[in-house]
C-alpha positions as CSV (number, residue, x, y, z in Angstrom):
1,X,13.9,-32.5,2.2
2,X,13.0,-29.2,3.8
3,X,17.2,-28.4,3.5
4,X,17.1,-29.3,0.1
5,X,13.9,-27.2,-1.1
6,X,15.2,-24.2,0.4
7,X,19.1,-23.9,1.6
8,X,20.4,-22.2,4.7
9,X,22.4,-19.7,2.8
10,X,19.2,-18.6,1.1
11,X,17.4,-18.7,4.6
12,X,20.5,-16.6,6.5
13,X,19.6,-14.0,3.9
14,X,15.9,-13.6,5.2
15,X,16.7,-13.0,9.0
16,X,14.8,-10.0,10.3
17,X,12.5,-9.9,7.0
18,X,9.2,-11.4,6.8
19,X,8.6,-14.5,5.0
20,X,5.6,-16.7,4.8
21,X,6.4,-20.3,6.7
22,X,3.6,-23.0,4.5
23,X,3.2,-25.9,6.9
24,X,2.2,-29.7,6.4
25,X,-1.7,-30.3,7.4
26,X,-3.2,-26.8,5.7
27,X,-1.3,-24.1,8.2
28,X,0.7,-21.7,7.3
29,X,2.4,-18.8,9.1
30,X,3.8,-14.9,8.4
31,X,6.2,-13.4,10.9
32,X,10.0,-12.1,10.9
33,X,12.4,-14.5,11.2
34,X,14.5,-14.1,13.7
35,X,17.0,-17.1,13.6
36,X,16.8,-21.0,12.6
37,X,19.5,-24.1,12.7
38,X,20.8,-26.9,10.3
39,X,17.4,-28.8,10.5
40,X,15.6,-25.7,9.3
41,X,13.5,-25.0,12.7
42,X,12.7,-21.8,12.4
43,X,11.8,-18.8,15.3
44,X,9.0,-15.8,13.8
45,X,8.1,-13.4,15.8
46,X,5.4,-11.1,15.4
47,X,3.4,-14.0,13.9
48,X,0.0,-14.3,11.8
49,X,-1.3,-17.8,12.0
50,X,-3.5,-19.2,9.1
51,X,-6.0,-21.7,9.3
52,X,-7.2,-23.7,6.5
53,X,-11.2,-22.4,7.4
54,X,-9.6,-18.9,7.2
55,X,-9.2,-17.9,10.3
56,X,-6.5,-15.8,11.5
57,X,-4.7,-15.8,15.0
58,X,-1.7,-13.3,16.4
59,X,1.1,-14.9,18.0
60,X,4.2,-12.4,19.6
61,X,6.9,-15.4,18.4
62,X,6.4,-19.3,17.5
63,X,9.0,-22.2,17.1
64,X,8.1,-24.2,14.0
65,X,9.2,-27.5,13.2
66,X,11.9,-28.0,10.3
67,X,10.2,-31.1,9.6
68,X,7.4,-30.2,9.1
69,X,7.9,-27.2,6.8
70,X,6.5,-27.7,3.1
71,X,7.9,-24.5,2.0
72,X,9.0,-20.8,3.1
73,X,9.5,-17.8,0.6
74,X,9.1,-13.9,0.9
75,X,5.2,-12.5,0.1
76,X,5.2,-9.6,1.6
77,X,6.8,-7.2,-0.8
78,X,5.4,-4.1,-1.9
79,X,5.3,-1.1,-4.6
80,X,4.9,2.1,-4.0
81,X,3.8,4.8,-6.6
82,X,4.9,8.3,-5.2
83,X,4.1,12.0,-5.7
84,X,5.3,15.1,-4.6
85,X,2.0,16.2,-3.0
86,X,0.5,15.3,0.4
87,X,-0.6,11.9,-0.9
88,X,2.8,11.1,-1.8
89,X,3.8,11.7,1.4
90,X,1.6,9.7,3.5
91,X,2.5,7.0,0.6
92,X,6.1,8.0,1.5
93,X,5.6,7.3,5.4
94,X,3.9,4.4,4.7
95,X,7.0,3.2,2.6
96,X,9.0,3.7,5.6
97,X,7.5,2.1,7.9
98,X,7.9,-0.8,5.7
99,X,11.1,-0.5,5.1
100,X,11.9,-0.2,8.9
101,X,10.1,-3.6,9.0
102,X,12.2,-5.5,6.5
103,X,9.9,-5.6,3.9
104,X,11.1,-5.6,0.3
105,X,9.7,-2.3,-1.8
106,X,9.9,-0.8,-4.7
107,X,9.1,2.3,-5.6
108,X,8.6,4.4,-8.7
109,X,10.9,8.1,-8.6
110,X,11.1,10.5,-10.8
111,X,14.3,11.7,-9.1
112,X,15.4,8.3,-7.3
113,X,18.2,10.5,-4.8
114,X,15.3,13.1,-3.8
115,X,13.6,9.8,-2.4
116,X,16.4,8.1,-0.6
117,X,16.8,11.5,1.1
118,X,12.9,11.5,2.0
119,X,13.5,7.7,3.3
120,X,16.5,9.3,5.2
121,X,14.4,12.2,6.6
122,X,12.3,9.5,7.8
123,X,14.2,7.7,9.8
124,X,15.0,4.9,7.4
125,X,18.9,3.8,7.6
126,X,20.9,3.6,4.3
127,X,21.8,-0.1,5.1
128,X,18.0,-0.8,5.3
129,X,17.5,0.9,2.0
130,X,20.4,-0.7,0.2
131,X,18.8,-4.2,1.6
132,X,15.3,-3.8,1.3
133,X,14.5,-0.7,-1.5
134,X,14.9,-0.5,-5.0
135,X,13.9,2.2,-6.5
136,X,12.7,2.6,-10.4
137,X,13.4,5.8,-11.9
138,X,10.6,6.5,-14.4
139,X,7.5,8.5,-15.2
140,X,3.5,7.2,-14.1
141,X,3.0,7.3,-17.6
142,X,5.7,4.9,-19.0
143,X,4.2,1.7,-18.9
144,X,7.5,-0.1,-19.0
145,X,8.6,2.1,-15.6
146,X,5.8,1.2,-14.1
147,X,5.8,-2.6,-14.7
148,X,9.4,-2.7,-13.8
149,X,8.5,-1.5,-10.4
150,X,5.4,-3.7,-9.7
151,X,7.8,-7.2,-9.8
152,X,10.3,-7.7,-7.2
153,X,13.3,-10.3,-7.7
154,X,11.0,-11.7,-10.6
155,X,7.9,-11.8,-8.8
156,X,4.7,-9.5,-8.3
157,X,4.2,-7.8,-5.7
158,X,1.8,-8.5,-3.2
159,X,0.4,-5.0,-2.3
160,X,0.7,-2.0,-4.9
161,X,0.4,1.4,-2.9
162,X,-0.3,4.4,-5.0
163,X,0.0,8.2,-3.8
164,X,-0.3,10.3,-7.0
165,X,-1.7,13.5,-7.0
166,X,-1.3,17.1,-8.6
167,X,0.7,19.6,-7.8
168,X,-1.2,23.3,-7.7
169,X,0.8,26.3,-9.3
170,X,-1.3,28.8,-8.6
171,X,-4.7,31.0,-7.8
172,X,-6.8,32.7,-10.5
173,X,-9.4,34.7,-10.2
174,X,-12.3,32.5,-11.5
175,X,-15.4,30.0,-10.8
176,X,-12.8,27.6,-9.4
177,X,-9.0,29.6,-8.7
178,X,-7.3,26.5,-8.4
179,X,-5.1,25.8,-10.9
180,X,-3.0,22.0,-11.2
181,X,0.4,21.8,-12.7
182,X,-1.2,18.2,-14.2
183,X,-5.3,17.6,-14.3
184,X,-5.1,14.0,-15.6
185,X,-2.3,13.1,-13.4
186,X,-4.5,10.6,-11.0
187,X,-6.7,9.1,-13.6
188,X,-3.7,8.8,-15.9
189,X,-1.7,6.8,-12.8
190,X,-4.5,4.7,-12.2
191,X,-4.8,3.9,-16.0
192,X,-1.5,3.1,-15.9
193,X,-0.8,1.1,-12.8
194,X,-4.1,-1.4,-13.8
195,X,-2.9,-1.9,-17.5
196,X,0.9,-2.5,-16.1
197,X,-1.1,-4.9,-13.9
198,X,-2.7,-6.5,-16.2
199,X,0.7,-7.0,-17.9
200,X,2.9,-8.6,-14.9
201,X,0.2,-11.1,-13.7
202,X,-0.9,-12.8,-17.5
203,X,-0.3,-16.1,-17.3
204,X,0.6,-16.2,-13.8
205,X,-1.5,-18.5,-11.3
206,X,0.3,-16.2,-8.4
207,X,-2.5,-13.9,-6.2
208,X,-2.8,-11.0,-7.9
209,X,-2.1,-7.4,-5.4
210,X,-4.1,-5.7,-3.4
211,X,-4.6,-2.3,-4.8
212,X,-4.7,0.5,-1.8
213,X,-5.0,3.9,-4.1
214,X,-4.8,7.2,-2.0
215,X,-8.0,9.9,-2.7
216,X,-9.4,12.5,-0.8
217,X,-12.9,12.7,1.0
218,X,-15.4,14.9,-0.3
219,X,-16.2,12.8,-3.3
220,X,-18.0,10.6,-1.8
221,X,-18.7,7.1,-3.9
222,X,-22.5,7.5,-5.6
223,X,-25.2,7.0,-3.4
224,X,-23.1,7.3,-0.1
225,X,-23.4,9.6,2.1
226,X,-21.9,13.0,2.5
227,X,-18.2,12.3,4.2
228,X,-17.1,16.0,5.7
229,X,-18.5,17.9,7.8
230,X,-21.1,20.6,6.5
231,X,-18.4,23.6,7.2
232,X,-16.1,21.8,5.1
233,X,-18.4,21.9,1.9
234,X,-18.0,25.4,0.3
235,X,-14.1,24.7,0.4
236,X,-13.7,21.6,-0.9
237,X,-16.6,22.5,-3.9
238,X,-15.3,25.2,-4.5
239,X,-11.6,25.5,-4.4
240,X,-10.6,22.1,-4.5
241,X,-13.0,21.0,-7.3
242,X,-10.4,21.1,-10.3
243,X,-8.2,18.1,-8.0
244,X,-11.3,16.9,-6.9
245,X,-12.4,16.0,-10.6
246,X,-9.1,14.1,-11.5
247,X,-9.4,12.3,-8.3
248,X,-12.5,11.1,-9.1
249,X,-12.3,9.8,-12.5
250,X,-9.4,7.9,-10.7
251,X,-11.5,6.7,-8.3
252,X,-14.3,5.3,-11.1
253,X,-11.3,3.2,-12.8
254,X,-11.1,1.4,-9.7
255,X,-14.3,1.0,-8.6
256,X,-15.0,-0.8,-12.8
257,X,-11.9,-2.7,-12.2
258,X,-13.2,-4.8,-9.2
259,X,-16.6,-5.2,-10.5
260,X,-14.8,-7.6,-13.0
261,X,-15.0,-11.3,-12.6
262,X,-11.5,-12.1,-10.4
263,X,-10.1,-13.7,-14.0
264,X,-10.7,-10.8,-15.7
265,X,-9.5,-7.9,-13.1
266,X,-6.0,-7.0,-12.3
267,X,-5.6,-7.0,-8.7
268,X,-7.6,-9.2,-6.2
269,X,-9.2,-6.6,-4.1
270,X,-8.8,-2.6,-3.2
271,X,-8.9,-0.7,-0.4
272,X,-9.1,3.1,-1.2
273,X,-8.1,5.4,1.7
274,X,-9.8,8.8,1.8
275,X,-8.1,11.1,4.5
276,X,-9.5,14.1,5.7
277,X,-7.6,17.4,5.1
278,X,-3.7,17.7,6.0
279,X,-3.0,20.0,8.6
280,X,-1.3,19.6,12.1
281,X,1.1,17.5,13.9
282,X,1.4,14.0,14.3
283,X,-0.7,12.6,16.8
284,X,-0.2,8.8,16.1
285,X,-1.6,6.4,14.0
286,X,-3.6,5.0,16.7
287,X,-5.5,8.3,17.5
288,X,-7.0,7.8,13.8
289,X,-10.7,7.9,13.4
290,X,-12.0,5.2,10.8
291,X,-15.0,5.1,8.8
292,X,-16.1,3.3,6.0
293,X,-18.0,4.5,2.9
294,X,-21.5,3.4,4.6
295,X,-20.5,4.8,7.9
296,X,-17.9,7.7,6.9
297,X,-15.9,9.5,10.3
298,X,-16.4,12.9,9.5
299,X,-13.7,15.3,10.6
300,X,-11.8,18.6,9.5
301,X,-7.9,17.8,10.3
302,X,-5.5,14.5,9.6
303,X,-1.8,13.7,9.5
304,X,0.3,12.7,6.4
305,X,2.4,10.4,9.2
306,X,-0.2,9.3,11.2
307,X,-2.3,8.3,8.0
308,X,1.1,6.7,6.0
309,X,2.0,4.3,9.6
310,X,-1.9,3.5,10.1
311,X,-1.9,2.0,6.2
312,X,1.2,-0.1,6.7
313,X,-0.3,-1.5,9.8
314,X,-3.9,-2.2,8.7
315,X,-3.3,-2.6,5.2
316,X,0.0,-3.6,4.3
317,X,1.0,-5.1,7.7
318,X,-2.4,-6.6,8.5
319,X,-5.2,-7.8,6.7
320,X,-7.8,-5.4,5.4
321,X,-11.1,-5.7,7.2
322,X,-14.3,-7.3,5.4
323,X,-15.9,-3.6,5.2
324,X,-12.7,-1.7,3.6
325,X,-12.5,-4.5,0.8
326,X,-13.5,-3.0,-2.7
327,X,-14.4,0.4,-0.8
328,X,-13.4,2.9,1.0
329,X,-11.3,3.7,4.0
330,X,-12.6,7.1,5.7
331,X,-9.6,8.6,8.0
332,X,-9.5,11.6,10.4
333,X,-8.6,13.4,13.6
């Protein structure tokens, strides 16, 4: 039966991505596959094991039983909503990472070739992008664009990561110098990607994405504490208050989204990642500080690298901890 529900030649085509293995007696398993034979046995390797009380165990590589798979289908797919700015960037590493992993993304471009040469840039092969990328040329504020990119080979993608931000043209000489190309661009993204949401997943009984928006610390959510360091205040008030503002409208939409009932909201859960300034050179994810919204790690510096690899592996690789959920991720040097 297991041959039947899903054929080898449709199985020979996932090698190397990663696939989600459902098992008979309420198991099921995430991992890469790495090979399988004419009975459908199949080898994963870097392997997530889930229990039916909901607990999770990591496994380097398992051997599971053809017979007793129930099913097997790709769930890890993602969509990616880039910028040119330093968000878009660490949105951009992020995609890459993914990419390098055999996960199947799509991302929204306005120039689709100026992306496949970041991907490039990055490290990421044009045989792995051919395979595992497409790429939706469109504007955040086409809703049809943006839809389009949220559903992968007819379904909706399981994570939906978005690095919008503004672009500033120049300095005036006034209360706040800073001057953005766009000042709605955030909260007009965010509008966007939630009613394109809303859109892809009516009717469907399929878990809705988790949302993982890219913001800025310094705008602390209300009644949290204060998230830089005291140093840090007259700059960020003062010359980055006109992205600041967009960035926190943006930031409101989300919060209001996941204080709907589940029916009623359009993702499942969010995870909003607030990096610290960008400045330096890559130090590696793993040197990351992390705070939460209760518990903020205050700090001047971060990475766009180091930030983009630590979200694939704790948020789109891994499974968000209890005290990111519906919050905020606080990241720094």
């Amino acid at each position: 039966m297991a041959s039947q529900l899903m054929p080898l030649e449709l199985i020979d085509r996932c090698i190397g991505s990663r696939i989600q293995v459902i098992m008979k007696g309420d198991k099921e398993f995430s991992g890469v596959l790495s090979g399988f034979d004419d009975f459908v046995n199949m080898v994963l390797e870097d392997v997530t094991e889930h229990d039916y009380d909901g607990t999770t165990t990591k496994l380097s590589k398992i051997l599971l039983n053809g017979n007793n798979i129930c099913m097997a289908r790709h769930t890890l797919k993602s969509s990616f909503i880039l910028s040119r700015t330093d968000c878009g960037d660490s949105a951009g590493f992020c995609l890459a990472a993914a990419l390098k992993a055999g996960y199947h993304c799509s991302a929204l471009a306005r120039t689709p070739a100026k992306l496949s040469a970041s991907m490039t840039a990055k490290g990421v092969s044009q045989e792995t992008q051919d395979r595992y990328l497409t790429i939706t040329q469109g504007d955040i504020r086409n809703s049809e664009a943006v839809e389009r990119t949220l559903v992968i080979n007819g379904a909706v993608v399981d994570t939906v990561v978005s690095g919008v931000g503004a672009t500033a043209v120049k300095l005036v000489f006034s209360l706040y110098p800073m001057v953005l190309a766009d000042e709605s661009i955030c909260r007009d993204a965010m509008s966007s990607i939630l009613a394109a949401l809303r859109t892809v997943t009516a009717g469907s009984t399929a878990k809705k994405p988790l949302l993982i928006p890219i913001s800025t610390t310094g705008i602390p959510a209300p009644g949290k504490p204060r998230d830089i360091p005291l140093l840090w205040i007259p700059f960020y008030k003062w010359l980055l208050h006109s992205p600041h503002v967009d960035k926190e409208v943006m930031d409101s939409l989300v919060r209001q989204e996941v204080r709907k009932s589940e029916s009623e909201r359009a993702i499942r859960a969010s995870v909003t990642v607030r990096p610290s300034f960008f400045a330096g050179s890559t130090k590696g994810w793993q040197s990351l500080r992390v705070g939460t919204d209760d518990e903020p790690a205050r700090g001047y510096f971060t990475e766009r690298k180091d930030v983009g690899e630590w979200m694939f592996e704790k948020l789109v690789k891994g499974e968000p901890e209890r005290q990111w959920i519906n919050g905020g991720v606080h990241l720094t040097h």
